[in-house]
Steps between C-alpha positions, in 0.01 A plus 500: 500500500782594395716825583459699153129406489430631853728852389280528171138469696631723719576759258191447375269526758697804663468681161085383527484685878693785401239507181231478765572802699559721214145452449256638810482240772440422826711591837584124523643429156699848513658365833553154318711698222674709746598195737649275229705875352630520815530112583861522671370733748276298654576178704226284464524461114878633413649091542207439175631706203306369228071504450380133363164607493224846568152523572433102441250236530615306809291235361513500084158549393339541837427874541341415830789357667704868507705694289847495631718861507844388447772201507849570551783279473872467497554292216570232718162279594421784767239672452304759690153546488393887524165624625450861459230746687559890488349576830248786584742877606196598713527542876234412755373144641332434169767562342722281692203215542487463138885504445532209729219313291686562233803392593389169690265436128812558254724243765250254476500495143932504509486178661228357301668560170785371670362205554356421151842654362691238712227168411534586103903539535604255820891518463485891516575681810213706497451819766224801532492880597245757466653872390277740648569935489568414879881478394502874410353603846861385639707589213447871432772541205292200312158726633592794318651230216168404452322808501730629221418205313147515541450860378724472219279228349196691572653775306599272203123378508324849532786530150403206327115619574538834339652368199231218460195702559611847412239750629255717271494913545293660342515305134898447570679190623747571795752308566 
C-alpha cells in the first residue's frame, strides 16, 4: 500500500475511535483512544504512527475466528498487531487471579492474529503486543493522564444525554 493511502485510513479510522468515545463506552475502548492520542509516549507502539485497521475480522467473514483491536504500521511493510485488555483496578487475590487470566487470554490471541496476519501477507514483517492499564501503574503522569481523560468524556456523555432525553418536571421540559 502505498504511503498516502496508509495516511488517509489512518485519518479515517482515528477520526472513527475518537467518534467512538464521544459516545458512552467501555474502559477498554476509552484506553484504546487515549493510547493512540498519546502514541509518542509510549514505547511499544510510538515506532507505528499510522492505524491500517480497528476492531476487525481477523478472518473476513468468520466472526468466530476473533475480532482483532488494532494494526499499526509504519508505512513501511511493518506492521504491529495490537491486542488490547483494560485490566480489573481492584485489589485482592481475585483481583490479581483474574488479571493474570486476562492478560495470558489477550497474549494468546496477539500471537494468533499474528499468525493469520503474517500467512495472508508473507513478505510483511509482522510483530504483536498487548496494551493493558498495567502501563499507567508505572507511569503516574500518564495515570492521572488517563483519569483526566476518562472523566472528561463521561462528562461530555452525561451532556450529550441531557440534551437527547431532556427530563420532564412537572409538565415542563428541562434541559
Amino acid at each position: 500500500m502505498k504511503t498516502n493511502t496508509y495516511r488517509h485510513y489512518n485519518n479515517v479510522l482515528r477520526k472513527s475511535i475518537r467518534n467512538r468515545v464521544s459516545r458512552p463506552c467501555n474502559n477498554e475502548t476509552l484506553f484504546l483512544a487515549f493510547c493512540l492520542e498519546n502514541q509518542e509516549e509510549i514505547e511499544s507502539i510510538k515506532d507505528y504512527p499510522l492505524v491500517t485497521d480497528y476492531e476487525y475480522d481477523v478472518e473476513p467473514g468468520k466472526t468466530n475466528s476473533g475480532r482483532g483491536d488494532l494494526i499499526l504500521t509504519d508505512g513501511e511493510n511493518n506492521y504491529l498487531i495490537v491486542e488490547v485488555k483494560f485490566l480489573s483496578e481492584n485489589s485482592g487475590k481475585t483481583a490479581r487471579t483474574r488479571r493474570k487470566t486476562q492478560k495470558n487470554k489477550v497474549y494468546e490471541q496477539a500471537l494468533n492474529y499474528k499468525e493469520k496476519f503474517q500467512k495472508k501477507f508473507p513478505k510483511a514483517k509482522v510483530d504483536c503486543i498487548t496494551l493493558t492499564n498495567e502501563i499507567l501503574f508505572t507511569n503516574k503522569e500518564l495515570a492521572e493522564r488517563f483519569s483526566s481523560f476518562r472523566e472528561q468524556k463521561k462528562k461530555l456523555w452525561k451532556i450529550r444525554e441531557q440534551n437527547l432525553y431532556p427530563v420532564k418536571i412537572q409538565g415542563q421540559i428541562k434541559k
